[in-house]
C-alpha beads as a LAMMPS data file, in Angstrom:
LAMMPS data file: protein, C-alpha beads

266 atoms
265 bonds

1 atom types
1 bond types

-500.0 500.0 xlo xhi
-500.0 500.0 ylo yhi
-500.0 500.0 zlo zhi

Masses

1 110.0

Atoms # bond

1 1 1 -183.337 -424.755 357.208
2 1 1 -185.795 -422.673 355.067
3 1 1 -188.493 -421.813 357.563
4 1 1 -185.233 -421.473 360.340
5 1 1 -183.904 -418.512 358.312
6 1 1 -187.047 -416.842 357.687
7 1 1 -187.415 -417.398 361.622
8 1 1 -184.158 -415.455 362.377
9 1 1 -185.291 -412.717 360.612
10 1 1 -188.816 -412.764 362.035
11 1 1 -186.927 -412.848 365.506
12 1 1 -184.497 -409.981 364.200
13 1 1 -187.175 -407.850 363.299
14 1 1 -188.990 -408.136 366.467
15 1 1 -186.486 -407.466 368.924
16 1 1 -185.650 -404.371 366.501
17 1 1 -189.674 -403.304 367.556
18 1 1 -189.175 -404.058 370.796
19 1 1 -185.779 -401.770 371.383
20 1 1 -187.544 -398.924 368.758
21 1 1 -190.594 -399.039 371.653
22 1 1 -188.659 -398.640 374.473
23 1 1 -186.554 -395.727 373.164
24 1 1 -189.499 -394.118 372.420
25 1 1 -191.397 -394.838 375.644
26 1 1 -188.351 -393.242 377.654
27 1 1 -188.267 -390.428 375.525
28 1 1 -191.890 -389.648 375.647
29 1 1 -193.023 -391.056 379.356
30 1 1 -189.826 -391.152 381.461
31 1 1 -187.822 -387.950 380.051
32 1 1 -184.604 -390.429 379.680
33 1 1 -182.206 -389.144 377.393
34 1 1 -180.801 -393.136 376.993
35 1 1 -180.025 -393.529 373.253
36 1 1 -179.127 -397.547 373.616
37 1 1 -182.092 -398.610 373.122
38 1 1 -182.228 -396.654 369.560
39 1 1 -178.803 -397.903 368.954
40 1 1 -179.668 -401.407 369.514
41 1 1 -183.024 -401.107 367.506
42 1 1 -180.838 -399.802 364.398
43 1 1 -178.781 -402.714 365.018
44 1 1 -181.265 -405.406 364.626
45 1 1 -182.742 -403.684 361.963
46 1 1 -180.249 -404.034 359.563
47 1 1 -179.919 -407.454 360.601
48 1 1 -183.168 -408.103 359.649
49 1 1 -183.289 -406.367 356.453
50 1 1 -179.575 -408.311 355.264
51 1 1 -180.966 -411.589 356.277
52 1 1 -183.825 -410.795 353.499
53 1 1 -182.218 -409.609 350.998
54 1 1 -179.552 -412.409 351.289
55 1 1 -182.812 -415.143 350.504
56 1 1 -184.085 -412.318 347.893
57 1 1 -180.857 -412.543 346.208
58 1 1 -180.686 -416.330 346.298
59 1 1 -184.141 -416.455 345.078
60 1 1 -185.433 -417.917 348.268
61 1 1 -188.593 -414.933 348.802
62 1 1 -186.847 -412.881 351.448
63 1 1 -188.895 -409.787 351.431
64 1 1 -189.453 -406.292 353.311
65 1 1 -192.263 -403.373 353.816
66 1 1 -191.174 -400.665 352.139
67 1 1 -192.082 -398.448 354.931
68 1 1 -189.905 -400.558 357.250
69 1 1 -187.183 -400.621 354.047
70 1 1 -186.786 -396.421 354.730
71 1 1 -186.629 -396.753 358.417
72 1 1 -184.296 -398.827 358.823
73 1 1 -182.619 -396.482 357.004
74 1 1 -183.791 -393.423 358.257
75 1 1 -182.660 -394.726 361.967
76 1 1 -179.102 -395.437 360.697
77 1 1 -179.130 -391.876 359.813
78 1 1 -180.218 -390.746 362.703
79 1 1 -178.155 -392.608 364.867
80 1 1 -175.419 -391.016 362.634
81 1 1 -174.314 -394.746 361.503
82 1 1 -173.285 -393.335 357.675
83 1 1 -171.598 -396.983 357.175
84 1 1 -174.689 -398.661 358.002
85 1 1 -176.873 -395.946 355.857
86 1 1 -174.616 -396.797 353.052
87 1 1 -174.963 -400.430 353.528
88 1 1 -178.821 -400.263 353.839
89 1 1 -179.330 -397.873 351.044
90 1 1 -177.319 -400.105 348.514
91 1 1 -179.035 -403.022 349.927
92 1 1 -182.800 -401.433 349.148
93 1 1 -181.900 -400.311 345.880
94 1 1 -180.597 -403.702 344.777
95 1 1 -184.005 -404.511 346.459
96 1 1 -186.269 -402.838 343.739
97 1 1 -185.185 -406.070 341.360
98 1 1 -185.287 -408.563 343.678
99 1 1 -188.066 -410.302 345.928
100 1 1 -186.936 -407.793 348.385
101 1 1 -189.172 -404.950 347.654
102 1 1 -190.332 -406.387 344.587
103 1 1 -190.995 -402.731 343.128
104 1 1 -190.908 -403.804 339.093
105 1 1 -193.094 -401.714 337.043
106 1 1 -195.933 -403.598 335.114
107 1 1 -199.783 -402.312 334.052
108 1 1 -200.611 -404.743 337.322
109 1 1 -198.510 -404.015 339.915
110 1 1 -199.009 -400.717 341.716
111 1 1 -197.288 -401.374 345.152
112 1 1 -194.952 -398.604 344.609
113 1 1 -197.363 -396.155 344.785
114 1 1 -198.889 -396.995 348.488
115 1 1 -195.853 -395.149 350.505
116 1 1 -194.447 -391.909 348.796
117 1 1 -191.743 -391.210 351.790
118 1 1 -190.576 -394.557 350.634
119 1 1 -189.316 -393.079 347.412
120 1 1 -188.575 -389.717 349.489
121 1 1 -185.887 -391.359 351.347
122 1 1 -184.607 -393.320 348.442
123 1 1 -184.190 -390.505 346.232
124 1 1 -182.447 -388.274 349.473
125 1 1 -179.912 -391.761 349.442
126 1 1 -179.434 -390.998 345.965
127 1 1 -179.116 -387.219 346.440
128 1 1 -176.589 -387.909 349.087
129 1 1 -174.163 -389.544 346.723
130 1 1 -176.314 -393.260 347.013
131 1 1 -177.008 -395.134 343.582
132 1 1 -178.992 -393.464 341.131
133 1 1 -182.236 -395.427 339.730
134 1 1 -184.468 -394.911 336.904
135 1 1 -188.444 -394.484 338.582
136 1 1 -189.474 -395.093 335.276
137 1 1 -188.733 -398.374 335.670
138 1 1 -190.661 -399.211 338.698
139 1 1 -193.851 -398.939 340.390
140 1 1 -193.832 -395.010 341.448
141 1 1 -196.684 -392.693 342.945
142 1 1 -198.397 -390.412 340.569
143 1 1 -198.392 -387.496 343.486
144 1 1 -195.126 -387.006 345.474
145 1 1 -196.408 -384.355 347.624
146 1 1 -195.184 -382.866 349.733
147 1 1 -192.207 -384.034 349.015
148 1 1 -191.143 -383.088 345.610
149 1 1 -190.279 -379.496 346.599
150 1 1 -188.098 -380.708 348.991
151 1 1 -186.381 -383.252 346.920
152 1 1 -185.736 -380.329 344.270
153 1 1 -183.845 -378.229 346.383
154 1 1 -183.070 -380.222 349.589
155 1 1 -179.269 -378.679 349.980
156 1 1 -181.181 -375.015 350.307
157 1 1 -179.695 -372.750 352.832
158 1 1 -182.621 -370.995 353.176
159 1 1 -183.743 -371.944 356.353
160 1 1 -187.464 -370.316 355.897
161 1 1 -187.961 -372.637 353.120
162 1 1 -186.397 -375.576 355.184
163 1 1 -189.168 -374.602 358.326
164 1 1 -191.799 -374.110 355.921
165 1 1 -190.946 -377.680 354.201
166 1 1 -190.897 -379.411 357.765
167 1 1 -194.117 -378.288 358.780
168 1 1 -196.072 -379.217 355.147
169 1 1 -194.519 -383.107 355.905
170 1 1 -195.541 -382.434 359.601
171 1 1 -198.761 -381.887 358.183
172 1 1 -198.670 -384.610 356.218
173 1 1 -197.426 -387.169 358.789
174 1 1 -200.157 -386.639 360.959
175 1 1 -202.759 -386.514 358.071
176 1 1 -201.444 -390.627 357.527
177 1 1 -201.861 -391.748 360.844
178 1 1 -205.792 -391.872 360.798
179 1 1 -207.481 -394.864 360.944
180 1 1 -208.508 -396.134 357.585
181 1 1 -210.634 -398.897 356.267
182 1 1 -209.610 -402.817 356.137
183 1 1 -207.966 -402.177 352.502
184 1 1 -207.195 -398.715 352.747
185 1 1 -203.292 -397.986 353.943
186 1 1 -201.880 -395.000 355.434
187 1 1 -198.007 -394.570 355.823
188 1 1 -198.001 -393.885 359.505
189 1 1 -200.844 -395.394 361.110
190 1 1 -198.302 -398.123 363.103
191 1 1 -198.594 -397.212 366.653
192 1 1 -194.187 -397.021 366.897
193 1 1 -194.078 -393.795 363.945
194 1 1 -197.183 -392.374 364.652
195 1 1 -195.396 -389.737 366.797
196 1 1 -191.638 -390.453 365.707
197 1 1 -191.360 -388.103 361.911
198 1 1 -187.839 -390.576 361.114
199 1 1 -188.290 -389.339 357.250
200 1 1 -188.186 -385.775 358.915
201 1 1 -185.558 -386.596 360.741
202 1 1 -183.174 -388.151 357.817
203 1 1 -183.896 -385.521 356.098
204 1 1 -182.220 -383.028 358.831
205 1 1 -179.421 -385.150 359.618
206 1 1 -178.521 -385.398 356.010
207 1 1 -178.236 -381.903 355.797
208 1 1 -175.999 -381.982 358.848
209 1 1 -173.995 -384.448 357.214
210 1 1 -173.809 -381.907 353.987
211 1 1 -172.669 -379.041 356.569
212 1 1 -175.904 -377.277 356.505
213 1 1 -177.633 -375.322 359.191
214 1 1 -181.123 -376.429 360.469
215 1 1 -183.464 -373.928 361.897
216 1 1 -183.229 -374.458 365.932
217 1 1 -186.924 -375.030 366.005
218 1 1 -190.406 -375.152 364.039
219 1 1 -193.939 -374.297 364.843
220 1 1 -195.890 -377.514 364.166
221 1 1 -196.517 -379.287 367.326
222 1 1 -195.508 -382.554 365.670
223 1 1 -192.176 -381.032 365.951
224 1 1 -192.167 -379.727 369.405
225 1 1 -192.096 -383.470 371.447
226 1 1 -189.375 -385.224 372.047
227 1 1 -189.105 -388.050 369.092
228 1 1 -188.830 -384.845 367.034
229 1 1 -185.318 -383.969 368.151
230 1 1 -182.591 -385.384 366.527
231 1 1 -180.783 -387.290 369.397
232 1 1 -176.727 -386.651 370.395
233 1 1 -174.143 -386.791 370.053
234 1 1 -173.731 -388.638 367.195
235 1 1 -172.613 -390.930 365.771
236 1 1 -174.166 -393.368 368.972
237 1 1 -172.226 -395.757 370.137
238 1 1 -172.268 -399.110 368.149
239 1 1 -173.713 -401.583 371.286
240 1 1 -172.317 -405.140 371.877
241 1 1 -174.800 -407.671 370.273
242 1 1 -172.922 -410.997 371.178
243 1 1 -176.059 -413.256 370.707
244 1 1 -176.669 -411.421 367.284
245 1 1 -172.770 -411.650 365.931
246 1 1 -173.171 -415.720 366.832
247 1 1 -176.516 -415.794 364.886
248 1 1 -174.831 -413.783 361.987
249 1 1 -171.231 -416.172 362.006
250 1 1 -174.220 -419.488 361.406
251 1 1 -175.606 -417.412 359.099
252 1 1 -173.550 -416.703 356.964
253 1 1 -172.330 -420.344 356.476
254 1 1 -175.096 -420.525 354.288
255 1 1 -175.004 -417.075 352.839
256 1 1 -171.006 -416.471 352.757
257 1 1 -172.137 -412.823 350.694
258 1 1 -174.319 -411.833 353.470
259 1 1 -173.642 -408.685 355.703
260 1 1 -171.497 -407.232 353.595
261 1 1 -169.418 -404.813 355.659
262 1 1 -170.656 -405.615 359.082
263 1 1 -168.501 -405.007 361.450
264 1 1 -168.729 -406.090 365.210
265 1 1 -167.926 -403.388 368.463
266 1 1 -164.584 -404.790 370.120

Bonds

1 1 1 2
2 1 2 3
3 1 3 4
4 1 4 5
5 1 5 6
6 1 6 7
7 1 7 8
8 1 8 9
9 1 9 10
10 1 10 11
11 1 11 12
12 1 12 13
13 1 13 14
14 1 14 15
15 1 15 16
16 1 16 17
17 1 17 18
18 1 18 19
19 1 19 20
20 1 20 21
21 1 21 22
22 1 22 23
23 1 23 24
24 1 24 25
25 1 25 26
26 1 26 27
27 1 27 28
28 1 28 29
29 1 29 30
30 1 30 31
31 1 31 32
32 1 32 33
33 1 33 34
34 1 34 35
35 1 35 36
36 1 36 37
37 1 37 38
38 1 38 39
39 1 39 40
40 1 40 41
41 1 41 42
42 1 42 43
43 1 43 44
44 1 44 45
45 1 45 46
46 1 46 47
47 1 47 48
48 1 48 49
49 1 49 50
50 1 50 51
51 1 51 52
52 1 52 53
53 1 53 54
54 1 54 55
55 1 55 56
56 1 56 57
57 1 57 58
58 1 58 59
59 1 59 60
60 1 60 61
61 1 61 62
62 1 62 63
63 1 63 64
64 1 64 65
65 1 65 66
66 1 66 67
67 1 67 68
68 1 68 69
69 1 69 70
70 1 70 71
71 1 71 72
72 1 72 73
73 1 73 74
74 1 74 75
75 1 75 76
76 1 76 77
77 1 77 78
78 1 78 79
79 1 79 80
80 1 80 81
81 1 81 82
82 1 82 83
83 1 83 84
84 1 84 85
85 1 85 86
86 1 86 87
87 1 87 88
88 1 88 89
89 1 89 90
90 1 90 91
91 1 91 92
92 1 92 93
93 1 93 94
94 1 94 95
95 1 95 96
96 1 96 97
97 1 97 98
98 1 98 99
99 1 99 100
100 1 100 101
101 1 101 102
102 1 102 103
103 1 103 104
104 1 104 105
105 1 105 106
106 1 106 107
107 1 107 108
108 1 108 109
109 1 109 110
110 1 110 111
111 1 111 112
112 1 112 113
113 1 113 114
114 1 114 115
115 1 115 116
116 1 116 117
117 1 117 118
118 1 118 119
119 1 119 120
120 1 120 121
121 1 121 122
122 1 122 123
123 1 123 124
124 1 124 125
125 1 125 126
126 1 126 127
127 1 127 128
128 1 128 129
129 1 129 130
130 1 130 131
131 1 131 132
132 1 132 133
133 1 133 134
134 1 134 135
135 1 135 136
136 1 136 137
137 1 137 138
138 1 138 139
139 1 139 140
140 1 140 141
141 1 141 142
142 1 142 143
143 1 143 144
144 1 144 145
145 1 145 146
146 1 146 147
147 1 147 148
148 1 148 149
149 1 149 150
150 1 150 151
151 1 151 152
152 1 152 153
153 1 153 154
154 1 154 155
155 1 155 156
156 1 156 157
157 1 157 158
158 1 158 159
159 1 159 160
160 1 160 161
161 1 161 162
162 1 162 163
163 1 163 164
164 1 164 165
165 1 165 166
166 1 166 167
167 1 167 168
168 1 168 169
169 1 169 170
170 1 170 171
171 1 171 172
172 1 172 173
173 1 173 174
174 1 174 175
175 1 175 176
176 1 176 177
177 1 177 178
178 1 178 179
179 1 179 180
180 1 180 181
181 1 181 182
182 1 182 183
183 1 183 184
184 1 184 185
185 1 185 186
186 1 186 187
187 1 187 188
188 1 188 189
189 1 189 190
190 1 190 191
191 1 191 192
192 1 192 193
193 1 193 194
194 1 194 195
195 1 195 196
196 1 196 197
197 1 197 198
198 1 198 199
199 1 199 200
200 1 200 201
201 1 201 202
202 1 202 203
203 1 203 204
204 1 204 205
205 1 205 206
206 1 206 207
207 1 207 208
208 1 208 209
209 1 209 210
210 1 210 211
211 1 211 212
212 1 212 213
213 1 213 214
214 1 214 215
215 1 215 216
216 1 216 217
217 1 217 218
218 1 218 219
219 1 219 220
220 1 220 221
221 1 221 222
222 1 222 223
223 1 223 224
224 1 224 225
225 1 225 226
226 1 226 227
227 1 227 228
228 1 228 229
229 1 229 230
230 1 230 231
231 1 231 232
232 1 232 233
233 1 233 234
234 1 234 235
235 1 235 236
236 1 236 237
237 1 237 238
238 1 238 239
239 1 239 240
240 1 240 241
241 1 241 242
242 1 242 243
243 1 243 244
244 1 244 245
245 1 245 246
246 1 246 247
247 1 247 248
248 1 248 249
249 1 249 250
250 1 250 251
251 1 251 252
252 1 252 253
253 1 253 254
254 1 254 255
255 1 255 256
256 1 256 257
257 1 257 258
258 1 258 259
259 1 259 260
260 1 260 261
261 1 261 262
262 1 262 263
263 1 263 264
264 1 264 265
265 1 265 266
């Protein structure tokens, strides 16, 4: 039953890629403004990440990436899903303890350090009235450029300052998509985010959800294609997943604690 579970989330996970790729080939090859597919994908994301962190918590090595942690729930936000944000953020926060993300701070273990949007996003969940955490007590990166300005004054309604801040993680995005050597990791150097800037995009929507204005535009070319633009309206319509809700009812025979608050579309 083991290796079935960890199958189901494998399977999860993939048909989450699969529906994430399509949205984005429509956007950027067909001109389709069809948000299903990026409704779906957020769907089977969370899927996959509360299948793992129901074997994390039952000590049975469910894990994540941490970069596919924050988009999952950067695409909740973007979808304008805040139930499902709220759901994923307390999830990966519980995460940092558990097999999860595995994110304990020792002299050995510097895995929290490898993706700094990771902690970007976490600490804009916290921001946004998520669960506080103490960094000290975790593997954290030394340098949390260039996102440290932003996280200091991320409710600014200076909208010069909130251009300015786009284009320096612009920058940065594209800077971690090179190609890198065999051990050598870059945060966006999957083929599926290369061109998509979801941390960019939480970020805005976030401030939409605080009432804030966003500037109509920005210079960097990053931000001038159409994965940049935050889709609508919002929130998306929650898609019927009938084949996932059965898979989630067997599933949580064994895990009755499991998808807490999921709620299927009638």
């Amino acid at each position: 039953m083991k290796r079935g579970i960890a199958h189901l989330g494998r399977k999860a996970a993939q048909i989450h890629f699969w529906h994430l790729v399509h949205y984005e080939h429509a956007l950027l090859n067909e001109g389709s403004g069809s948000r299903e597919h990026l409704a779906l994908a957020v769907r089977h994301a969370e899927a996959c990440l509360h299948i793992a962190a129901a074997q994390a918590e039952a000590n049975r090595g469910g894990s994540v990436l941490q970069n596919n942690a924050v988009l999952y729930f950067s695409l909740a936000v973007i979808a304008g899903w805040k139930d499902a944000a709220i759901r994923i953020g307390r999830t990966l926060i519980r995460g940092l303890d558990t097999s999860l993300l595995d994110l304990q701070h020792t002299d050995r273990h510097r895995a929290g350090e490898v993706y700094r949007h990771f902690w970007f996003i976490l600490h804009l969940y916290a921001q946004a009235g998520g669960q506080k955490f103490d960094i000290s007590l975790y593997s954290y990166p030394p340098d949390m450029s260039p996102y440290a300005t932003v996280l200091n004054d991320w409710l600014t309604t200076d909208l010069n300052k909130v251009h300015d801040w786009v284009c320096a993680m612009a920058d940065f995005h594209l800077q971690e998509t090179r190609n890198t050597a065999h051990d050598e990791i870059n945060e966006f150097d999957a083929e599926d985010v290369m061109l998509f800037p979801y941390e960019i995009l939480c970020w805005l929507r976030l401030r939409e959800w605080a009432g804030l204005e966003n500037p109509k535009r920005f210079d960097h070319p990053l931000m001038q294609q159409p994965l940049a633009q935050l889709p609508g309206p919002v929130p998306l319509d929650v898609p019927a997943t009938p084949l996932l809700d059965q898979v989630i009812a067997k599933f949580r025979q064994e895990f009755p604690d499991s998808f807490p608050g999921w709620v299927s579309p009638r």
